[in-house]
C-alpha positions, 0 to 999 in steps of 0.5 A: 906739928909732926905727923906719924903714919905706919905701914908695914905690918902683918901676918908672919910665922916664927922664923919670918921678918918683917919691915915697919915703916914710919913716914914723918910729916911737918916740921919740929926742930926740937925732935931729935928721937924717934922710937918704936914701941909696941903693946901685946894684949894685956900687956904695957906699952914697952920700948923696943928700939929708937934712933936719933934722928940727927946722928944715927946713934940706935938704942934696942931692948934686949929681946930684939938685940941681934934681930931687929934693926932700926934705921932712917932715910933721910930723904924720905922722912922715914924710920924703919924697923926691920924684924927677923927672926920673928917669935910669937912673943913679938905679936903686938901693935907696933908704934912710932913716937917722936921725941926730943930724948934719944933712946928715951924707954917711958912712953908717958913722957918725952913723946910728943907726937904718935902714930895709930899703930900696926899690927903684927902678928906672928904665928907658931 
C-alpha cells in the first residue's frame, strides 16, 4: 500500500517557479514510476514529467521541456517537481501517481495509486 500527498502549490505571476512536492508512504516493490500530471478546467488530465524511482531516468512533455525539472530524494521518499518560467497555461491542479511503467503518459491505466491534488496558479 503507497500513500501520496502533495504540497506545494499556489499562486505565482508569469515568469514565477514553483516546487511540488510528492511525499511517498508504505511499501510497494512493483512501483518503479512515479509521474506528475495535471488537469486545467475543462480540460483531460494529461502527462507532464515522470521519473523512475530506481534509476533516475526522467521523462517530460514537450511544453514543460527547459522549464520544469522533476527529481527524487531518496531519503526523504519525495519526488519533486520544480517549475520556472511559470505561463498561465500551467494553471492546473497538479497530481502525483505512482506506477509500475517508467514514463507512462495514459493516466487511466498503469497507475495504481494518487495523491489529492494542489493547485497552481499562474497569473498574467
Amino acid at each position: 500500500q503507497v500513500q501520496l500527498v502533495e504540497s506545494g502549490g499556489g499562486l505565482v505571476q508569469v515568469g514565477g517557479s514553483l516546487r511540488l512536492a510528492c511525499a511517498a508512504s508504505g511499501r510497494a516493490f512493483s512501483t518503479v514510476a512515479v509521474t506528475w500530471f495535471r488537469q486545467a478546467p475543462g480540460k483531460e488530465r494529461a502527462f507532464v514529467a515522470g521519473i523512475n524511482w530506481v534509476n533516475g531516468g526522467t521523462y517530460y512533455a514537450d511544453s514543460v521541456k527547459g522549464r520544469f525539472t522533476i527529481s527524487r530524494d531518496n531519503a526523504k521518499n519525495t519526488v519533486y517537481l520544480q517549475m520556472n518560467s511559470l505561463k498561465p497555461e500551467d494553471t492546473a491542479v497538479y497530481y502525483c501517481a505512482a506506477g509500475r511503467i517508467p514514463g507512462a503518459r495514459d493516466p487511466t491505466r498503469n497507475y495504481d495509486y494518487w495523491g489529492q491534488g494542489t493547485q497552481v496558479t499562474v497569473s498574467s
